[in-house]
MDAnalysis code that builds the backbone (N, CA, C; Angstrom):
import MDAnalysis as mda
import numpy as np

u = mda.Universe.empty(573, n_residues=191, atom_resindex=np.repeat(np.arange(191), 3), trajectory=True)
u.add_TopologyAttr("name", ["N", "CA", "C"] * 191)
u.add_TopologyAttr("resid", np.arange(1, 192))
u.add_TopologyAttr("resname", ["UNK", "UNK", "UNK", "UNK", "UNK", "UNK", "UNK", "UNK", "UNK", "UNK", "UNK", "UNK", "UNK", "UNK", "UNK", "UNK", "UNK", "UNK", "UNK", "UNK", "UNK", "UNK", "UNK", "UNK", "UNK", "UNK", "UNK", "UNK", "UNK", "UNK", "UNK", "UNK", "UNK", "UNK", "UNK", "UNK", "UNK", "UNK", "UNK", "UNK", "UNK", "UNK", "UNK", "UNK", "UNK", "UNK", "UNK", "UNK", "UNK", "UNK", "UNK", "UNK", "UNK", "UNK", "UNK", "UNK", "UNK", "UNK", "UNK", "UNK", "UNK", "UNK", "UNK", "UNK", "UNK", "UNK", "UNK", "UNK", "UNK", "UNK", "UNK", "UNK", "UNK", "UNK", "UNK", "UNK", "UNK", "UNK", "UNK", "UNK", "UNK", "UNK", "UNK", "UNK", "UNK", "UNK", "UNK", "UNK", "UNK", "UNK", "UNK", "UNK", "UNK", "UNK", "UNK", "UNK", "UNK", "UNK", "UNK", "UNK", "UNK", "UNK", "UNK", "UNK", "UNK", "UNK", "UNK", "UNK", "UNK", "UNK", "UNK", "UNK", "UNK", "UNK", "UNK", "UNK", "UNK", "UNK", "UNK", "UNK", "UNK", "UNK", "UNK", "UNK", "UNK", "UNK", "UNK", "UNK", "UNK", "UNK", "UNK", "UNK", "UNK", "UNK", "UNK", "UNK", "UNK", "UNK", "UNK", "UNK", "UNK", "UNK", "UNK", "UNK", "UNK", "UNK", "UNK", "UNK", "UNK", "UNK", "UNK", "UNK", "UNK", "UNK", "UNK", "UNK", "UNK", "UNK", "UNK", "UNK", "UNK", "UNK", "UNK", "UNK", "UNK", "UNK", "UNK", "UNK", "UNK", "UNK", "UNK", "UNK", "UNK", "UNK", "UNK", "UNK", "UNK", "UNK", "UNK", "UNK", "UNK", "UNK", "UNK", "UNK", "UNK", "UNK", "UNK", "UNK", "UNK", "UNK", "UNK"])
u.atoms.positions = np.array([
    [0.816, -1.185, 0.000],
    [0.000, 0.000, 0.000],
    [0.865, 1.257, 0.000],
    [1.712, 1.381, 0.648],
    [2.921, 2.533, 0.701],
    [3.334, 2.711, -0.714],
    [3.844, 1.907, -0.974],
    [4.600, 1.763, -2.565],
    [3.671, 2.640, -3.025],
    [2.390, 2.094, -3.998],
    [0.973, 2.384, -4.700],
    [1.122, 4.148, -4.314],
    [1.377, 4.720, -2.762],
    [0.943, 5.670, -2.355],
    [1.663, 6.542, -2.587],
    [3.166, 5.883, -2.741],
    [4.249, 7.034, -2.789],
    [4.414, 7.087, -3.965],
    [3.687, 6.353, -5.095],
    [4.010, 6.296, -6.099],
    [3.276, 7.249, -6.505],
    [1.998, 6.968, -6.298],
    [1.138, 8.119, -6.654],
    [1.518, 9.654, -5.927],
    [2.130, 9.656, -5.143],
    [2.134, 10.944, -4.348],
    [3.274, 11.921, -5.360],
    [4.250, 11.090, -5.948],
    [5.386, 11.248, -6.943],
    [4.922, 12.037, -8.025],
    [3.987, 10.953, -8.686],
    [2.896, 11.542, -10.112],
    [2.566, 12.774, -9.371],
    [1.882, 12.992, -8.821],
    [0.875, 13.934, -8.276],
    [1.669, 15.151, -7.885],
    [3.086, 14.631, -7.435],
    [4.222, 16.237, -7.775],
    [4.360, 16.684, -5.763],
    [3.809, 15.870, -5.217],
    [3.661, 16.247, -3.392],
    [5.369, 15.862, -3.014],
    [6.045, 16.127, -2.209],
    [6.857, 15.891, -1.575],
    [7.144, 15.984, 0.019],
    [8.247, 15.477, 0.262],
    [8.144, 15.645, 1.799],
    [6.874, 15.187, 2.733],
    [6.800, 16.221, 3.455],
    [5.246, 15.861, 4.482],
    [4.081, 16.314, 3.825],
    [4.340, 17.122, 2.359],
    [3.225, 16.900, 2.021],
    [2.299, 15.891, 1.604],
    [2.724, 14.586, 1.767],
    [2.209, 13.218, 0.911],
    [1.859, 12.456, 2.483],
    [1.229, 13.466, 3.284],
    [0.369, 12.076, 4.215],
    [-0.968, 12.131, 3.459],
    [-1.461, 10.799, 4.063],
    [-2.380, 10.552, 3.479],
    [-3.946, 11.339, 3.272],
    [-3.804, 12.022, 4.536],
    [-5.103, 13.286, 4.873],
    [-4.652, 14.666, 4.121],
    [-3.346, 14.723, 2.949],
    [-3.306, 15.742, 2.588],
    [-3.614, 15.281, 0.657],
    [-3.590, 14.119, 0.693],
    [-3.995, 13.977, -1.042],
    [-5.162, 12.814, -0.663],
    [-6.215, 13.055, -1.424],
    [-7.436, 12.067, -1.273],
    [-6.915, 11.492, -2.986],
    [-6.829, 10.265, -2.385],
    [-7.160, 9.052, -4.049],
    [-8.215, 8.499, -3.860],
    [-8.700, 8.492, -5.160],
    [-10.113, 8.361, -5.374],
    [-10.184, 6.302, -5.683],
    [-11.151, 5.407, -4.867],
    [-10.348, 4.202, -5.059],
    [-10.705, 3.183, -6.422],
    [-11.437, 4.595, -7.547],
    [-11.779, 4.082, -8.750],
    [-10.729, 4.894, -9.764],
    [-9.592, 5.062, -9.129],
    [-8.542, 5.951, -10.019],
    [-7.859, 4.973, -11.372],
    [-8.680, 3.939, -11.322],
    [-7.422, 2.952, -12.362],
    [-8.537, 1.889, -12.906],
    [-9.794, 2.850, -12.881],
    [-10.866, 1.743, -13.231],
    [-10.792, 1.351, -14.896],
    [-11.592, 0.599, -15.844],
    [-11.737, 0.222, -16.967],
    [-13.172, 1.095, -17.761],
    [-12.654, 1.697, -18.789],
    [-14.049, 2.241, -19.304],
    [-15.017, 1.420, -20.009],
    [-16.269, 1.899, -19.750],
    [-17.449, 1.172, -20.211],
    [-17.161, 0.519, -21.454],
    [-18.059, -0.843, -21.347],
    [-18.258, -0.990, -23.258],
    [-19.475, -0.444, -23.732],
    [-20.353, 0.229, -22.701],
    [-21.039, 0.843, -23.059],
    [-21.193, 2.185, -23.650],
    [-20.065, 2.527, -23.077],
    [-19.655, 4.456, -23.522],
    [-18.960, 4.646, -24.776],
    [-19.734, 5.679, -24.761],
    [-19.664, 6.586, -26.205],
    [-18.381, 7.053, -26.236],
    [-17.500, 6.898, -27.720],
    [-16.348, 7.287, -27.209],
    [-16.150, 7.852, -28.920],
    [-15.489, 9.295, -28.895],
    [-15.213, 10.175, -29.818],
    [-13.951, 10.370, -30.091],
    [-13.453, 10.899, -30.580],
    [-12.027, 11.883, -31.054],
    [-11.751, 12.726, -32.061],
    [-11.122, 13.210, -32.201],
    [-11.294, 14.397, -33.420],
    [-9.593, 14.930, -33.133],
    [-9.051, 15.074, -33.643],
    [-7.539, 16.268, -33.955],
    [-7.794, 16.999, -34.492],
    [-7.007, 18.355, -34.006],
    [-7.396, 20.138, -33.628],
    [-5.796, 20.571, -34.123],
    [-5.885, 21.389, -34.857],
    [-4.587, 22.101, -34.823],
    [-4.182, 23.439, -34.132],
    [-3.347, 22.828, -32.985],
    [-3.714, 23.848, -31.911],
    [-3.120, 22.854, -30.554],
    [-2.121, 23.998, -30.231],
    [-1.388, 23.621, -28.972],
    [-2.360, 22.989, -27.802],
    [-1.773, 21.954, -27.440],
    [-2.630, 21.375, -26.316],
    [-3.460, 22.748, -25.052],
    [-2.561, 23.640, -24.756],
    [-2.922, 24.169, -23.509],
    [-3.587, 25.165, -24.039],
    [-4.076, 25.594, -25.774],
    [-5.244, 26.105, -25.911],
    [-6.297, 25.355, -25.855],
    [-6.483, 24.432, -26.587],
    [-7.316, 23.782, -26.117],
    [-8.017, 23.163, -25.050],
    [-7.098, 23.031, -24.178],
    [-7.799, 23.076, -22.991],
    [-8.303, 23.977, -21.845],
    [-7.567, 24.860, -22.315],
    [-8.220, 26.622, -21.529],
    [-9.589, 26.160, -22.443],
    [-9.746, 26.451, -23.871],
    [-11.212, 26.136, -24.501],
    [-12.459, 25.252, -23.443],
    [-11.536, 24.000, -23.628],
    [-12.356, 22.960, -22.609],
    [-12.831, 23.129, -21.347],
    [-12.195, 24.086, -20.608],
    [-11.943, 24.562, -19.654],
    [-13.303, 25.728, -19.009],
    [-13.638, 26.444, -19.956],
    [-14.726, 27.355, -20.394],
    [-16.032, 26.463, -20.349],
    [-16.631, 26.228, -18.940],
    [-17.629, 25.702, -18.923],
    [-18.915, 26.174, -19.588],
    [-19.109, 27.459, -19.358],
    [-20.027, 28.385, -19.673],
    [-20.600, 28.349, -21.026],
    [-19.402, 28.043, -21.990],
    [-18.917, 27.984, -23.288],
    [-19.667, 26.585, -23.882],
    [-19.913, 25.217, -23.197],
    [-20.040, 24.192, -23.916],
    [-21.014, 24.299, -23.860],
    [-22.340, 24.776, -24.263],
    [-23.306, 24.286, -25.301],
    [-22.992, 24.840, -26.513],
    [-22.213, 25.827, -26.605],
    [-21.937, 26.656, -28.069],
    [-21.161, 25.231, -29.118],
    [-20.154, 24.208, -28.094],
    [-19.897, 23.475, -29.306],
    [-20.406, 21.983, -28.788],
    [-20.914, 22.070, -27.590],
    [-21.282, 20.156, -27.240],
    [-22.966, 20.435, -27.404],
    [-23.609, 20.116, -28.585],
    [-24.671, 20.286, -29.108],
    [-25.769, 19.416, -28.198],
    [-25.442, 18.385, -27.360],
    [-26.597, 17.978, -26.327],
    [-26.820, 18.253, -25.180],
    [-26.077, 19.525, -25.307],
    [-26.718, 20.289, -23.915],
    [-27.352, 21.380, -24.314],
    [-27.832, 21.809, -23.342],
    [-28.868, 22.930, -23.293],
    [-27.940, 24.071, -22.291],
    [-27.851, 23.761, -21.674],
    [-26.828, 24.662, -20.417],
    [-26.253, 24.003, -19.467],
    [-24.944, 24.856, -19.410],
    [-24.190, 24.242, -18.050],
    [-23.436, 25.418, -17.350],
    [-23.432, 25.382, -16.474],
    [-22.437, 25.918, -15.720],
    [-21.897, 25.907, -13.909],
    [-20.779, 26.762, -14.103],
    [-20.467, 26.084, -12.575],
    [-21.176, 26.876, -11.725],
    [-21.073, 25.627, -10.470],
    [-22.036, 26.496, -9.194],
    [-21.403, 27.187, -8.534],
    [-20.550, 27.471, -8.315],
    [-19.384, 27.808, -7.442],
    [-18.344, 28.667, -8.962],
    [-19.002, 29.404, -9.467],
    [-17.310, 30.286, -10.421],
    [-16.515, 31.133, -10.202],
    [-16.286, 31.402, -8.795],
    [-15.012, 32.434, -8.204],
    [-14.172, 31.350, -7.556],
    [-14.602, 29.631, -7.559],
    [-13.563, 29.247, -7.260],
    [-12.961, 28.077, -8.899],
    [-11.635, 28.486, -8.465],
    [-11.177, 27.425, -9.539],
    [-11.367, 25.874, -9.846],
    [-11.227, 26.176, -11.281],
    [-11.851, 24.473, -12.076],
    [-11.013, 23.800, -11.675],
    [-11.321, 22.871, -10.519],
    [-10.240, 21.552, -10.479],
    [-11.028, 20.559, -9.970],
    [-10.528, 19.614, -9.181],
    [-10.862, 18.714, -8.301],
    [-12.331, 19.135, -7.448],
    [-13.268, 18.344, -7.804],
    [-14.345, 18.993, -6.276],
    [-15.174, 20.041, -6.942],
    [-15.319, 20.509, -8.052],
    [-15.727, 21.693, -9.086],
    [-16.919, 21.203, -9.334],
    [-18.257, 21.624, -8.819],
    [-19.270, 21.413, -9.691],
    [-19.745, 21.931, -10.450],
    [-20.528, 21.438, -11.846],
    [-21.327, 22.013, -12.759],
    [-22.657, 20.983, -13.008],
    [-23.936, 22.195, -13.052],
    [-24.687, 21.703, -13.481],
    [-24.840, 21.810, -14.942],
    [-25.615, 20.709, -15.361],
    [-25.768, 20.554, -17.279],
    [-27.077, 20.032, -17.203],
    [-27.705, 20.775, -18.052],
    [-29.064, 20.536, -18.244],
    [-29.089, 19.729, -19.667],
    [-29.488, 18.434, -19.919],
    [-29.624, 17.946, -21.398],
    [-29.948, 16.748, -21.279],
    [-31.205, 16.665, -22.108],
    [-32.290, 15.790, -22.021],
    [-31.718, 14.347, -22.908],
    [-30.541, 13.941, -23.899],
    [-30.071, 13.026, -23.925],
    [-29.136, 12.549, -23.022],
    [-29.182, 13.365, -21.690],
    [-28.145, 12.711, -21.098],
    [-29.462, 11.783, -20.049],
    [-30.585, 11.524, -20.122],
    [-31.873, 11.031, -19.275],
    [-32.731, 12.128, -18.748],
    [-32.347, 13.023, -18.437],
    [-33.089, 14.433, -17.677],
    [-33.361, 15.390, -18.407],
    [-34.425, 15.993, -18.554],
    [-34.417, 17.297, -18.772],
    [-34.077, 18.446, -18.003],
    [-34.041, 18.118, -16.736],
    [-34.134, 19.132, -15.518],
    [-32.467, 19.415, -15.587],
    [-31.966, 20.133, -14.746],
    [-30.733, 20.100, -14.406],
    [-30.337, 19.187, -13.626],
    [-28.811, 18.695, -14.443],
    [-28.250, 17.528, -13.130],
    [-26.882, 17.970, -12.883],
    [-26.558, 17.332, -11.467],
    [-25.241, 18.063, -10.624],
    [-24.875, 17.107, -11.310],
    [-23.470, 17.760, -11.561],
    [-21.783, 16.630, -12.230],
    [-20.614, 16.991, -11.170],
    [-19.767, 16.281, -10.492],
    [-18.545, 16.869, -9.887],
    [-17.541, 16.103, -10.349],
    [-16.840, 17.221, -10.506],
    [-15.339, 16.995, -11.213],
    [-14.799, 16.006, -10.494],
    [-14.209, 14.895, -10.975],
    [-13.827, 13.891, -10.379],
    [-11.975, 13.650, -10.321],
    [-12.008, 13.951, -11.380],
    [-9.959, 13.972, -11.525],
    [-9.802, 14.767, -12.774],
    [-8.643, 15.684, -12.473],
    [-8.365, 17.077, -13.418],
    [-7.331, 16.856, -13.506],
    [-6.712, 17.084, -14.241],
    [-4.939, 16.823, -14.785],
    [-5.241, 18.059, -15.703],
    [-3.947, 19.283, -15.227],
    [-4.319, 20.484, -15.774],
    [-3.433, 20.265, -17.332],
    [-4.039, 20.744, -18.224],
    [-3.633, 20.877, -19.536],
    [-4.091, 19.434, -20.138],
    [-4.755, 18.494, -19.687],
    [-4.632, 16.868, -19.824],
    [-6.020, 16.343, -19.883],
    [-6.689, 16.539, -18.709],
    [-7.928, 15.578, -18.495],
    [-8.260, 16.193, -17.615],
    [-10.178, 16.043, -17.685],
    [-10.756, 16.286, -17.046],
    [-12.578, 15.305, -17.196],
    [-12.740, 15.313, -16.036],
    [-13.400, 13.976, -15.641],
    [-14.439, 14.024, -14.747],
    [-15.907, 14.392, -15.865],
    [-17.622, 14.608, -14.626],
    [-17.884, 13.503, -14.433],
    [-18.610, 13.187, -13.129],
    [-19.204, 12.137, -12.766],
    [-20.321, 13.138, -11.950],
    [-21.881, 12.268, -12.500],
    [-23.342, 12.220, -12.269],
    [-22.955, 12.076, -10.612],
    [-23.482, 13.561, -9.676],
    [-23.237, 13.223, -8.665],
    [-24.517, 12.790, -7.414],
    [-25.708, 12.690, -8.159],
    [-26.565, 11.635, -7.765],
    [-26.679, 10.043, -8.509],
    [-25.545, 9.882, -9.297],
    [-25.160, 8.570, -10.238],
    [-24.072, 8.055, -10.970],
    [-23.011, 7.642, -9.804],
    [-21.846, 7.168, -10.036],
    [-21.658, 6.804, -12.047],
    [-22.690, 6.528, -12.528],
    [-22.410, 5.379, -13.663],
    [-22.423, 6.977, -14.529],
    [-22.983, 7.689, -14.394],
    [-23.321, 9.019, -15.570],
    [-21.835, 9.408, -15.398],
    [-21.073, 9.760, -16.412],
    [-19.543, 10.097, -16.550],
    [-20.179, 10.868, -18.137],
    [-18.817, 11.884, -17.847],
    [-18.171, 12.730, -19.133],
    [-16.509, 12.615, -19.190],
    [-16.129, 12.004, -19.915],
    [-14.350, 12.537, -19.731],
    [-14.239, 13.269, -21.127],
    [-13.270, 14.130, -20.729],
    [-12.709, 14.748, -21.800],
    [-11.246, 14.499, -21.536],
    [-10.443, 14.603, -22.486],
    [-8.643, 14.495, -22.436],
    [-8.147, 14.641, -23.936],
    [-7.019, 15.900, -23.627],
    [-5.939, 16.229, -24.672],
    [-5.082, 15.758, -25.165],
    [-4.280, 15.507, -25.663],
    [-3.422, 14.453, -25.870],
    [-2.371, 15.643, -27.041],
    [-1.643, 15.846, -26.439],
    [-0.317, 16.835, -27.275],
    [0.206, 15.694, -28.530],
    [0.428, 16.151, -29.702],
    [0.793, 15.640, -30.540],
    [1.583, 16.401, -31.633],
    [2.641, 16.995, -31.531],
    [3.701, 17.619, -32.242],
    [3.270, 18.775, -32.237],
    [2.584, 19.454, -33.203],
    [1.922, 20.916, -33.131],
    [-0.125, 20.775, -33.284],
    [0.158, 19.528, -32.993],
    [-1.713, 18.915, -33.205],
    [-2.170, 18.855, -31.892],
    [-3.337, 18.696, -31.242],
    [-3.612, 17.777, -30.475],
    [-4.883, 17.508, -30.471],
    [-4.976, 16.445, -29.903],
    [-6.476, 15.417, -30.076],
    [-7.238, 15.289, -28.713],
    [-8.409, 15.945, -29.120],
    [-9.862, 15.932, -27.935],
    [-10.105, 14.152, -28.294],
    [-10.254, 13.709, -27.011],
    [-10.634, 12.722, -26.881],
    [-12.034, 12.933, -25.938],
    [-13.381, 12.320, -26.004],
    [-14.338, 12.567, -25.518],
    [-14.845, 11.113, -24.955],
    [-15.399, 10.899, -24.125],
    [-16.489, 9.855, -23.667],
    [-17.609, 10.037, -22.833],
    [-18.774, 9.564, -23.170],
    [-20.111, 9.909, -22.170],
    [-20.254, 8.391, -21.942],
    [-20.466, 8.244, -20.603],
    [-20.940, 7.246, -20.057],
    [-22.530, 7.275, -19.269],
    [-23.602, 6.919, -19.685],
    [-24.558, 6.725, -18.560],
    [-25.239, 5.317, -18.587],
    [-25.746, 5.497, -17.712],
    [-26.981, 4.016, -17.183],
    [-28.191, 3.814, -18.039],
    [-28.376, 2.531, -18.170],
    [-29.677, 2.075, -19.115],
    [-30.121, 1.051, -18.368],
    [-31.408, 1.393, -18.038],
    [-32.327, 0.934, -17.494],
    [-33.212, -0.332, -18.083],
    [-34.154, -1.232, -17.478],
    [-34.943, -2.300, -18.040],
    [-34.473, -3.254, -18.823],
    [-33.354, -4.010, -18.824],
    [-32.809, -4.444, -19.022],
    [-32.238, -4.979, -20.612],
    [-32.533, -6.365, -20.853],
    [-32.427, -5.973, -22.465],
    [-33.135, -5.676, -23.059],
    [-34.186, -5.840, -22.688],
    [-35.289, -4.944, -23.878],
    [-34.623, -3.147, -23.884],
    [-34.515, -2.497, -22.669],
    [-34.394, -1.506, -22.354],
    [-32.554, -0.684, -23.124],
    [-32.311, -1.962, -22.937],
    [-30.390, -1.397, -23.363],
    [-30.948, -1.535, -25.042],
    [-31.505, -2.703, -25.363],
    [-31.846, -2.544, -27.336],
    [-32.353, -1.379, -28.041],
    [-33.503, -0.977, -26.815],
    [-33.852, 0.055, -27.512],
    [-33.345, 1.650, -27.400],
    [-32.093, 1.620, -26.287],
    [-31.692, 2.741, -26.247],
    [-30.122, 2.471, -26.849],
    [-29.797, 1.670, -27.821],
    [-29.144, 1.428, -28.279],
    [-29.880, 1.991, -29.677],
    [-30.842, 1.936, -30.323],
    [-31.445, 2.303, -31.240],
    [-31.859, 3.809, -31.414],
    [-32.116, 4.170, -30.296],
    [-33.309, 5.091, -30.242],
    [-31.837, 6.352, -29.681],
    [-31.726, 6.956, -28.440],
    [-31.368, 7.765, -27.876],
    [-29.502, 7.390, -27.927],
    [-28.568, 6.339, -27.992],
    [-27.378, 6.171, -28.077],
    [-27.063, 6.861, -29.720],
    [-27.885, 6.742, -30.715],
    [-27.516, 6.617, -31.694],
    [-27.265, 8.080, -31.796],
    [-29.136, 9.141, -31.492],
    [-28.505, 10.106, -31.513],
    [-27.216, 10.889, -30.666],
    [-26.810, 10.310, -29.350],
    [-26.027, 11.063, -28.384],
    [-24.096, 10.984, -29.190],
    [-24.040, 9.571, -30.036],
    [-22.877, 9.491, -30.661],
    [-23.193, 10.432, -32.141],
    [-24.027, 10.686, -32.553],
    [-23.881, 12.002, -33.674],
    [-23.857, 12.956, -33.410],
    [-24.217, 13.712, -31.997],
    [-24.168, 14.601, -31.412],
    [-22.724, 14.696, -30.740],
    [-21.808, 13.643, -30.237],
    [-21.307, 14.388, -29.544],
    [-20.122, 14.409, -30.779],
    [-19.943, 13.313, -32.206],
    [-19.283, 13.434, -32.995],
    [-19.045, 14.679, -33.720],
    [-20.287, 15.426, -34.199],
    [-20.364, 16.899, -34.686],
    [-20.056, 17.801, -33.493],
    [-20.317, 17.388, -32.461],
    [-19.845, 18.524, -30.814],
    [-18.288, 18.636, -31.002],
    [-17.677, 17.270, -31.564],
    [-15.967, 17.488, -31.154],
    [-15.790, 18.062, -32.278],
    [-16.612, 18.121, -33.767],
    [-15.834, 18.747, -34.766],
    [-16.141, 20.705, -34.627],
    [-17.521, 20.877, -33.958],
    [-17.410, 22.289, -32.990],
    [-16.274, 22.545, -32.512],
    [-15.806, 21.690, -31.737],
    [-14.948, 21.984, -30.739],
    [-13.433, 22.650, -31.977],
    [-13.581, 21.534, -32.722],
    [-12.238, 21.865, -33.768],
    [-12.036, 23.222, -34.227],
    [-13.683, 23.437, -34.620],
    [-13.712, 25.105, -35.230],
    [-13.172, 25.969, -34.811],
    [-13.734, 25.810, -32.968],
    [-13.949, 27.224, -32.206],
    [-12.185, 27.038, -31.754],
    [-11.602, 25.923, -31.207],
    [-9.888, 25.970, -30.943],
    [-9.346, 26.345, -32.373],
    [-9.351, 25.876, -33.252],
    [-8.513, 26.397, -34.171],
    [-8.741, 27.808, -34.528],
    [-9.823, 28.417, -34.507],
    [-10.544, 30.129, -34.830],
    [-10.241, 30.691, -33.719],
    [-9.108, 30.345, -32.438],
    [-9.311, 30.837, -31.588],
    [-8.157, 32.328, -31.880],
    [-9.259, 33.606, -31.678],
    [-8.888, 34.710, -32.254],
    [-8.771, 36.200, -30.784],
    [-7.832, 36.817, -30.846],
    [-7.870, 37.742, -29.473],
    [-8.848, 38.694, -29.801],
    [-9.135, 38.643, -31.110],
    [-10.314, 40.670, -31.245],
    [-11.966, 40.178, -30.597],
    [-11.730, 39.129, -29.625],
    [-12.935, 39.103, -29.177],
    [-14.492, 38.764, -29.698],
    [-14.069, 37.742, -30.949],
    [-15.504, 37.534, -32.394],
    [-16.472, 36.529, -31.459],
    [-15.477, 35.654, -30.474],
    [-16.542, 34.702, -30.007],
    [-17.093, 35.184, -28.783],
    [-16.591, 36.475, -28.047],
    [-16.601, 37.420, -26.352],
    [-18.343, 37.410, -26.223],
    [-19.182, 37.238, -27.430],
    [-20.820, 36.967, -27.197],
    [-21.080, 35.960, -27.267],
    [-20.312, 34.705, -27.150],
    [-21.196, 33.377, -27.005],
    [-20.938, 32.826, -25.390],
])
């Protein structure tokens, strides 16, 4: 268990006494396996990783390019996007129409960032950058729960999966537009 801890405490950049255990919380699904159920996207952006993720970063900002939402934003925006950060997202392919709480689950700045449904462990969003010479690549996944079993997974395999993977496929090629157009005279300062 030490090993695992100091290993992680290493990654994580803590030293000294900063690496007791009451000063870094690991989360004990940090090394889990992703769904075979989840939706999983990608797209390459030309455009330095750490613009793009300031982009990503801009909660306020994603319905302008993640087309199955309706609204999101954080509850808390005078404190910084990291760890523990909630946002609500209102969007009716994600099961709800109403608004649902998401909390940031693991943030790796310039890298990844990671909602989890915080009345429903199984509802996940990851997003992650991936630097690639002067490219880099949005990687996307939505994960949620399907209900009633197989009848219930067939038909939301048909019905509501089909649209949420064309949606979020055209969402990452948004995403391409607005990072690569990313311009200082302020053209996008109204969305």
């Amino acid at each position: 268990m030490d090993v695992g801890h100091n290993m992680l405490c290493s990654i994580a950049g803590y030293r000294g006494t900063q690496c007791e255990p009451s000063a870094m919380a690991v989360p004990s699904f940090a090394f889990d396996r992703p769904s075979g159920r989840a939706i999983h996207r990608s797209q390459d952006v030309i455009s330095p990783a750490a613009t793009a993720f300031a982009r990503l970063c801009d909660v306020e900002k994603w319905p302008v390019w993640l087309s199955f939402l309706h609204s999101a934003r954080r509850t808390e925006p005078h404190v910084p996007f990291a760890v523990g950060s909630e946002v609500a997202i209102r969007s009716e392919q994600l099961g709800d129409p109403d608004e649902q709480l998401f909390e940031v689950d693991r943030f790796i700045p310039g890298h990844h960032v990671s909602l989890v449904g915080a009345f429903s462990c199984r509802l996940r969003i990851d997003f992650r950058i991936e630097q690639k010479s002067e490219r880099s690549k949005i990687v996307a996944r939505v994960d949620y729960p399907t209900y009633g079993g197989v009848t219930g997974a067939l038909f939301d395999r048909f019905t509501r999966r089909r649209r949420l993977d064309a949606a979020l496929a055209d969402s990452l090629l948004h995403f391409k537009g607005l990072v690569e157009f990313d311009r200082e005279d302020g053209v996008l300062a109204d969305f």
